[in-house]
N, C-alpha and C positions, 0 to 999 in steps of 0.2 A: 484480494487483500482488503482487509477493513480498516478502517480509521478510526481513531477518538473523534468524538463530537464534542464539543462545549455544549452543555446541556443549559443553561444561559440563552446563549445566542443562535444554538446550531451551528456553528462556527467549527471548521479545520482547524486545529493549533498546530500550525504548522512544525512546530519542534519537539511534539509529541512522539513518542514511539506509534506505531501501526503492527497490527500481525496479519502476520502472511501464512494464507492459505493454501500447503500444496495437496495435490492428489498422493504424495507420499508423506507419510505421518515423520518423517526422521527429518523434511523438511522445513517444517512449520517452526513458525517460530518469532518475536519482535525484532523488530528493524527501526531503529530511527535517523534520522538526518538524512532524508532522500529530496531535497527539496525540489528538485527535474520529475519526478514522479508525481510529491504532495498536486504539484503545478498543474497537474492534467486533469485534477476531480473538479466538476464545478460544484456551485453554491449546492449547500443541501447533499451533496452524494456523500452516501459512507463508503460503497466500494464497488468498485473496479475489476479488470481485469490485463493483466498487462504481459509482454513479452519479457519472458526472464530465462537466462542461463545457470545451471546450476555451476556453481566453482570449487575450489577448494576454500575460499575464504567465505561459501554464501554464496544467496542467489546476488546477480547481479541483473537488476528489473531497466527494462528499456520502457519503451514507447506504449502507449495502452492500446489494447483491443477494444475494437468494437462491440459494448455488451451485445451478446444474442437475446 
């Protein structure tokens, strides 16, 4: 998943929307208000990788992976 940056500061705006990148194109798509997930990036990262379920309402993202 990628994040907005504040181009300013570098800064995460935490109430910013993020898109998420899946390996399925039907799932891609903005996500905002995840504040359990924003929480995992430190200073400086745009993105991640994290454990997600796909639902019927959207993914539902847990805990981040390990980047490789």
């Amino acid at each position: 998943m990628c994040l907005a940056i504040a181009a300013g500061t570098g800064a995460i705006p935490p109430d910013e929307p993020f898109m998420l990148k899946a390996s399925r194109p039907d799932c891609c798509g903005l996500y905002g208000r995840e504040p359990d997930v924003i929480a995992q990036f430190g200073p400086g990262e745009a993105w991640a990788q994290f454990e997600a379920d796909w639902t019927d309402e959207g993914w539902k993202l847990g805990r981040r992976v390990t980047d490789a």
